[in-house]
C-alpha positions in Angstrom: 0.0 0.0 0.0 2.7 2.3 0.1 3.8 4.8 3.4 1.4 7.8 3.7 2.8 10.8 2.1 4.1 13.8 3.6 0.5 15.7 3.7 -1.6 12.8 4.9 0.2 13.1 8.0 -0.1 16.8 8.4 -3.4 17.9 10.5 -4.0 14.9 11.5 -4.1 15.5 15.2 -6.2 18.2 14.6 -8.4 16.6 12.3 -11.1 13.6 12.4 -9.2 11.6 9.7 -6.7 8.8 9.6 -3.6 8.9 7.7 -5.3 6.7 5.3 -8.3 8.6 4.6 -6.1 11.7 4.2 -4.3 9.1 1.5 -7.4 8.0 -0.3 -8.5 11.5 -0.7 -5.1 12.4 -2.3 -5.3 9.9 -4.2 -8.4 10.7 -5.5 -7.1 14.1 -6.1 -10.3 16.0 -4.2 -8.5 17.3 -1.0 -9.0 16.9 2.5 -12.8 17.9 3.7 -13.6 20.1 6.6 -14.6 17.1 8.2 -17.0 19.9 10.5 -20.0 17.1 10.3 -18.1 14.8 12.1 -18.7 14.9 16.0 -17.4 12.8 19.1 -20.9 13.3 20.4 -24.1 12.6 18.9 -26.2 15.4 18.2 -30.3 15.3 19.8 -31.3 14.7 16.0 -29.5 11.5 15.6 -30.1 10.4 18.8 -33.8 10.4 18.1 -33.1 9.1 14.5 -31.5 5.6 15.7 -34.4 5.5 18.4 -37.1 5.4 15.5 -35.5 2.8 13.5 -36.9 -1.1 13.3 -32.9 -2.0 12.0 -29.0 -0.8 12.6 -26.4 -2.2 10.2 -23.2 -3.4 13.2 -19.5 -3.7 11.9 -17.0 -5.0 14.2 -13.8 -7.5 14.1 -13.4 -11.4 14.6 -11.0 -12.9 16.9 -8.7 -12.8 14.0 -9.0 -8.7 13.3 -11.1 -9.2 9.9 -14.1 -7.1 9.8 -17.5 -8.3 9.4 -20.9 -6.7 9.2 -24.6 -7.7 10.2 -27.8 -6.1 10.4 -29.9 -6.2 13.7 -33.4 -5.7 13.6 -36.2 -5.0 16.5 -39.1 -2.9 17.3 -38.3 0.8 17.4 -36.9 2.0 20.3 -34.7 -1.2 20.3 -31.2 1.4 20.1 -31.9 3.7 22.4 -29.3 6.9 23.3 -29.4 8.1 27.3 -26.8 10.8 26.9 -24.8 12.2 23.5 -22.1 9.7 23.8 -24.0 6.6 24.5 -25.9 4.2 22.8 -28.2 1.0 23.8 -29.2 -1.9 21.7 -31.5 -4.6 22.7 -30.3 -7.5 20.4 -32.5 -10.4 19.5 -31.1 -14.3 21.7 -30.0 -15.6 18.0 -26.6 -16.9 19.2 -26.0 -17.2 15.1 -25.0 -13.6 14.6 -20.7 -13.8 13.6 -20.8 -9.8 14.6 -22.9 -9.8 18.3 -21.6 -13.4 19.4 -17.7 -11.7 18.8 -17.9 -8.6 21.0 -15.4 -7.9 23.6 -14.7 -5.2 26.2 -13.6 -2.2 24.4 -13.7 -3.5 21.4 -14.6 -1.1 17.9 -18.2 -0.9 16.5 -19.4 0.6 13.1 -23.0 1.3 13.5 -25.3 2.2 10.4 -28.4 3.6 10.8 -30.5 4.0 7.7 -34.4 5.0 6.6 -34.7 3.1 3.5 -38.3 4.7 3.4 -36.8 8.3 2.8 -33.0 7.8 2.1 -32.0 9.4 5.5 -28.9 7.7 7.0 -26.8 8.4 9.9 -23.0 6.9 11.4 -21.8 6.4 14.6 -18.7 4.5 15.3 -17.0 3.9 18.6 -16.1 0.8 21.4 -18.2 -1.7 22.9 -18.5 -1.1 26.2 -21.1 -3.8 27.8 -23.9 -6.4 27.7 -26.0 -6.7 29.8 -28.2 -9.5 29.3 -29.6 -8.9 25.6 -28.7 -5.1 25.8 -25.6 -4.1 24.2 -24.0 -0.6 25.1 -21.7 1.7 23.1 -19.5 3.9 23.9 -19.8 6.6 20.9 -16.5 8.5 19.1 -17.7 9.5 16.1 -21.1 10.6 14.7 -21.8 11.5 11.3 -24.6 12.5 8.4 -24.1 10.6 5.5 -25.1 12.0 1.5 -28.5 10.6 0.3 -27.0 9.4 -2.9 -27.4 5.7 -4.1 -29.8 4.6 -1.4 -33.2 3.1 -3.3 -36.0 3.2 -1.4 -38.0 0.7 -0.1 -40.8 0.3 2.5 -41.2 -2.2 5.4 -43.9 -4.4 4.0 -44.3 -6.7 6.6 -42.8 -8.2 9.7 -42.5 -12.7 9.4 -42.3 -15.4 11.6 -38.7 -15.1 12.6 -37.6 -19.1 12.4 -34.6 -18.5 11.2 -32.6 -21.8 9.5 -29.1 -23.2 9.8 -26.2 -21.4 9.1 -24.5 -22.5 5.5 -20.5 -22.0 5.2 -19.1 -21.0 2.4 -15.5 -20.8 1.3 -16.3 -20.2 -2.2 -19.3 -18.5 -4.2 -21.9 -20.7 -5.5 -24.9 -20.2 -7.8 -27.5 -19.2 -5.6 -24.8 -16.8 -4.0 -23.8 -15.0 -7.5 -27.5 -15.3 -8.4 -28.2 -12.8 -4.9 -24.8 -10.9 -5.9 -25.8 -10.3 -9.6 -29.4 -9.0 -9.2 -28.5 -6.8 -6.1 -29.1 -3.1 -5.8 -27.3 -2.3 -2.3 -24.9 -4.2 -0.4 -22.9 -3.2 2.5 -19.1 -2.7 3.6 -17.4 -3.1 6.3 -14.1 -2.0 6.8 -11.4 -1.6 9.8 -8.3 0.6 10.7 -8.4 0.5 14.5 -5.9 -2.5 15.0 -3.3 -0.3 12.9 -3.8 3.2 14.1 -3.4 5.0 17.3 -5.5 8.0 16.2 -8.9 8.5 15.2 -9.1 5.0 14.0 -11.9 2.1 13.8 -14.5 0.3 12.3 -16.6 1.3 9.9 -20.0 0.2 8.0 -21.3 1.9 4.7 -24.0 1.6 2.3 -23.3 0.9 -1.6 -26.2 1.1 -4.1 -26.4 1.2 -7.9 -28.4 -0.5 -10.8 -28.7 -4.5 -10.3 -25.6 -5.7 -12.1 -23.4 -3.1 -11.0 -21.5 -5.8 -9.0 -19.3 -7.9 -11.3 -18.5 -11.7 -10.4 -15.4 -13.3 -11.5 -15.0 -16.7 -9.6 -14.3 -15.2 -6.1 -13.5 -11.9 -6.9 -16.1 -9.1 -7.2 -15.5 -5.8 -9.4 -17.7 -2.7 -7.8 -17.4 0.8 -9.2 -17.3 4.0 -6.9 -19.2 6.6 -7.5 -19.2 10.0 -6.6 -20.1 10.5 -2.8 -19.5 12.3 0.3 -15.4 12.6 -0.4 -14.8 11.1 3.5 -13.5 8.4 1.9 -13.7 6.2 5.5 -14.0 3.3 3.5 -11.1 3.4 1.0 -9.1 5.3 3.5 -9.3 1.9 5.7 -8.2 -0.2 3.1 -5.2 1.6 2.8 -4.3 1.1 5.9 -5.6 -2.7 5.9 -7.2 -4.4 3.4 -9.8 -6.7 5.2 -13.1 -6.2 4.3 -16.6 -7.9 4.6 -19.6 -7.5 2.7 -23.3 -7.9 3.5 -25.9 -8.7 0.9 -29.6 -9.0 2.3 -32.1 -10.3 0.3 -34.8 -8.1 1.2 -38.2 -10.4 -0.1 -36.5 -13.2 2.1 -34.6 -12.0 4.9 -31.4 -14.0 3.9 -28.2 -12.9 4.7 -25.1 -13.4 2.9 -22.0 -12.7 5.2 -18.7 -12.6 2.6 -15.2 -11.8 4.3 -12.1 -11.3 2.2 -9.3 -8.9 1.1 -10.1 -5.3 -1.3 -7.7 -3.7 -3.6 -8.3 -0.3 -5.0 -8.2 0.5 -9.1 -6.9 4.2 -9.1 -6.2 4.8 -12.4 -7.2 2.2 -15.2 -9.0 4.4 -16.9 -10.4 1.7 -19.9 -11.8 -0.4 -17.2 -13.2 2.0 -15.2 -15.3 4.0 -18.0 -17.2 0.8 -18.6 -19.3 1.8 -16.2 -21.1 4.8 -16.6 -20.5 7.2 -13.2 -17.7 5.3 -12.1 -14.5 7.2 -10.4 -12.4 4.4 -9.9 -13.0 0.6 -8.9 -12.0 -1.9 -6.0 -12.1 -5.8 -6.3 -13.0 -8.0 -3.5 -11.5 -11.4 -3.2 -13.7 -13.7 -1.0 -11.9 -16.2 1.2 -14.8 -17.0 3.1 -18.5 -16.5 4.4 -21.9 -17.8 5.2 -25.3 -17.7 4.7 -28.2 -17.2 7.0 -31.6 -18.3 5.8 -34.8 -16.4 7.1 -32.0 -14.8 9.9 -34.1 -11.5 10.1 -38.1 -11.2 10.1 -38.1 -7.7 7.9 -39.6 -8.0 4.7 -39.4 -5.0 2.4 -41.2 -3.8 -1.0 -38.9 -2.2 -3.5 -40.2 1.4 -4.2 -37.7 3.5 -6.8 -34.4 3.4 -7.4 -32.4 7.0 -6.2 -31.7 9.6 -9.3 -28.0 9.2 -8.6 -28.4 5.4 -9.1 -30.5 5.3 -12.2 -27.7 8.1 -14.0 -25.3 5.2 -13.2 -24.5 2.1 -15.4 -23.8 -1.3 -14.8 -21.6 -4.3 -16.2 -24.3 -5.9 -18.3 -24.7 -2.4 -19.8 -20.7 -2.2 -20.7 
């Protein structure tokens, strides 16, 4: 990955970024943001926001330091926030989540909350700091808007019988697994400096939308363009510093979930590949080395609405 340059390091104590987010952004040749949105307290707004949501996508690490994401689902006013720099989540007694059943004391989170009714979506990353019984408590660093774009909207259309079947392994894609990839609209990435870095490092979860198809498979290795966003550049500037990533797919008709771990490397500058895809800035490949599926593992059921404007100006592989 190369040593950060000379400017990624400078500001840094004074700044919310990492050395490699101040990298990626140099890289991309779009300068450093303000980084102003970027609190170590959440503000009353987002406090309420996460305390009306029915789900919270989790990112944290396995015993191993690889990253892995998950959603968690519950009535709202499951995540609740009693003071700026807290927040509680009542998780559900399925001993089958990878993410919940791998927490440790002081250990980083990456928390996603997201209205896929409206496009609204707010981050908060920080440490866990307890359970107590099935309530989780996190001890918040850094809180954060996110940019609408890319997020298609879809409404809660009903709530199952949660009977959730056995977990499948993986250690290599199959067909109903590239069938899930290939048709999806939105996945999710988690990604982790923390281990590496004594300042303003962590865990981190995002969202990633774009027409079906806009995920290539090759084997085990997937192909995702990156389009324009909010120029943070958590997620790349992570990968910099380590290149561990996970990805979550949810089928949102069934309420599978397809956990995918593996290793990301950035395409900067291959400019022939890259304008294949209509939007694209640049690309990354994942290479999966292993995963799981979990059938039925959460009892939302949404109805697709509308894909966002910034996803339907976008192309996808088939389209190349």
């Amino acid at each position: 990955m190369g040593n950060p340059s000379t400017s990624s390091i400078r500001g840094e104590a004074d700044s919310p970024f990492h050395w490699g987010e101040f990298e990626a952004q140099a890289r991309a040749g779009v300068g450093t943001p303000p980084g102003a949105g970027i609190r170590d307290f959440m503000p009353d707004q987002h406090r309420q926001f996460f305390g009306m949501l029915p789900f919270v996508f989790v990112a944290a690490v396995d015993p191993h330091g690889s990253p892995m994401a998950t959603i968690l689902t519950g009535r709202p006013g499951f995540i609740a926030s009693p003071d700026p720099q807290t927040l509680s989540i009542t998780v559900s007694p399925d001993g089958n989540d990878p993410v919940v059943s791998s927490l440790k004391q002081d250990s980083q989170v990456g928390l996603l909350g997201i209205d896929l009714s409206n496009r609204r979506r707010n981050r908060a990353n920080g440490r866990f700091v307890s359970k107590d019984g099935l309530h989780v408590r996190i001890a918040v660093e850094q809180s954060f808007g996110n940019c609408a774009k890319y997020i298609q909207t879809r409404d809660i259309d009903h709530i199952a019988a949660h009977e959730p079947g056995p977990i499948e392994p993986l250690i290599t894609l199959n067909s109903n697994d590239c069938a899930q990839i290939e048709s999806a609209d939105t996945f999710f990435v988690a990604t982790s400096a923390g281990a590496r870095l004594d300042t303003n490092g962590g865990v981190d979860v995002s969202h990633r939308g774009g027409l079906p198809g806009f995920v290539r498979i090759d084997g085990d290795t997937l192909t995702i363009p990156d389009f324009r966003g909010n120029r943070f550049f958590n997620t790349f500037g992570n990968l910099l510093v380590d290149p561990r990533a996970a990805l979550l797919f949810v089928d949102f008709e069934r309420g599978d979930l397809l956990h995918l771990q593996g290793t990301a490397e950035i395409v900067w500058h291959d400019e022939a590949e890259i304008l294949r895809i209509t939007g694209a800035e640049r690309l990354w490949r994942f290479r999966v080395t292993r995963g799981l599926r979990r059938r039925a593992a959460i009892p939302l059921r949404w109805r697709f609405r509308e894909f966002a404007p910034t996803s339907a100006a976008t192309g996808s592989w088939a389209q190349s």
